[in-house]
N, C-alpha and C positions, 0 to 999 in steps of 0.2 A: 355368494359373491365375494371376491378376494377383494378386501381392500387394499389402497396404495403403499407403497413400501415407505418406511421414513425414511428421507434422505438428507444427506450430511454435505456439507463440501469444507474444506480444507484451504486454509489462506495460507502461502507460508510467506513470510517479511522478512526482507532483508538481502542487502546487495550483494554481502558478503556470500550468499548462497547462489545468484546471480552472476559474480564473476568465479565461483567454484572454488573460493578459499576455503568456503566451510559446506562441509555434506552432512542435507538434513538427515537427519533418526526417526523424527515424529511422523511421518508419512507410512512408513512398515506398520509402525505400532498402532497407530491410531486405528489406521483400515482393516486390524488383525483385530483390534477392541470392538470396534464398532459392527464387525460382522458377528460375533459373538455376541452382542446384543438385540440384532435383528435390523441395525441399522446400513443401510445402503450407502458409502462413501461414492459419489458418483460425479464429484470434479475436484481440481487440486488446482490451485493457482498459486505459483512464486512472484512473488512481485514485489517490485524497490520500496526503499526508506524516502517514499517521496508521499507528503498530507495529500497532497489530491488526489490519486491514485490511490493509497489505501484507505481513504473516505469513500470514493465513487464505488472500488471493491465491495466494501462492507456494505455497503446500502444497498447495493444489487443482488448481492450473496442472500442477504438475511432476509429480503424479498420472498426468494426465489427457493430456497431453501428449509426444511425445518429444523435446522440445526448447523450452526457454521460456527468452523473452529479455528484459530490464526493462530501460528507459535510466532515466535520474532517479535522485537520491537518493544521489550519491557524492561531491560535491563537498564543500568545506572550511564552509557555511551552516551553523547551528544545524539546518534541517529536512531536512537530507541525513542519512538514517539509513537508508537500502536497506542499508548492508552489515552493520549491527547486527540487522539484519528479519533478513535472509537466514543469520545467525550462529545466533539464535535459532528461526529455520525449520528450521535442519539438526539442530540441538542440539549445537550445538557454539560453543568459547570465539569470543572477535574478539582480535587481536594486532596489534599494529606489526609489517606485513612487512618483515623487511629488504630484498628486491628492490626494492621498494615504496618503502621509505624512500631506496634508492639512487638510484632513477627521479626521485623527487622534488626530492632534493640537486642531482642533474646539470641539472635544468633552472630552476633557482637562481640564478643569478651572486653572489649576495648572500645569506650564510647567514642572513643576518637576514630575510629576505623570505618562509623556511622557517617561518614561525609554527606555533603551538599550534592552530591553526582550517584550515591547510591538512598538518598531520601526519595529521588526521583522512582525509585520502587515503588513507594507509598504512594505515590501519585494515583488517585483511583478515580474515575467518573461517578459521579455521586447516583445512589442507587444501586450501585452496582453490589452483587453480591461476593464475597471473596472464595477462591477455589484453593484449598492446600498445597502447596507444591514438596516433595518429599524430597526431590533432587536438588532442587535451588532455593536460595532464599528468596529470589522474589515469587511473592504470588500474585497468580494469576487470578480471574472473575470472570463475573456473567455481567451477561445485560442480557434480559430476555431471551433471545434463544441463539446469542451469542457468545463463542465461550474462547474469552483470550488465557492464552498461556504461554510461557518463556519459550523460547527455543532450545534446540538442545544440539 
């Protein structure tokens, strides 16, 4: 008997992608990763920089899903709040990680360059596990079988 295939869906955040100023990357790569793994990418949803909507997303996704992945919404902007969604999605507080904050420093040369708008990187939901990011400074994480990461 075959069992069920894992399957994946894919959030992408951000208005920017919405009104076509910015064309995502992570959609190619990710469903080209994921097939190579045996995982089945089997929805994609774009959706704005608006808390209720990518709250209600993510609760229904990680439901519905064994694996759901969001890029957008972590970077140091005013409308990057994925990781306050995803705080509030889990019920749980958001903190300055200090891995996080460590991650950030190292890739600094200039502590002055560490601003109050790119701490907001560090911003992590407590729990949450942190995921490497190789491209960007900010990194991404888990929450259970949810896995946020920057956009690109």
């Amino acid at each position: 008997m075959m069992s069920d295939p894992v399957r994946a869906c894919l959030i992408i955040i951000g208005n920017e992608i919405l009104s076509g100023r910015t064309h995502d990357k992570n959609l190619p790569y990710l469903a080209e990763e994921l097939n190579t793994l045996g995982v089945r990418l089997v929805e994609t949803r774009v959706i704005p920089d608006i808390e209720d909507t990518i709250i209600e997303t993510l609760n229904e996704c990680r439901a519905k899903f064994d694996y759901v992945f969001t890029t957008g919404g972590i970077g140091p902007t005013h409308d990057d709040i994925t990781s306050e969604c995803v705080a509030k999605a889990f019920g749980v507080a958001i903190e300055l990680n200090a891995d996080a904050h460590d991650l950030l420093k190292s890739h600094y040369d200039n502590p002055a360059d560490l601003n109050e708008a790119r701490l907001r990187m560090a911003r992590i939901p407590v729990g949450a596990e942190l995921i490497q990011n190789p491209i960007s400074k900010a990194p991404g994480f888990r929450m259970e079988n949810v896995y946020v990461m920057a956009g690109v």
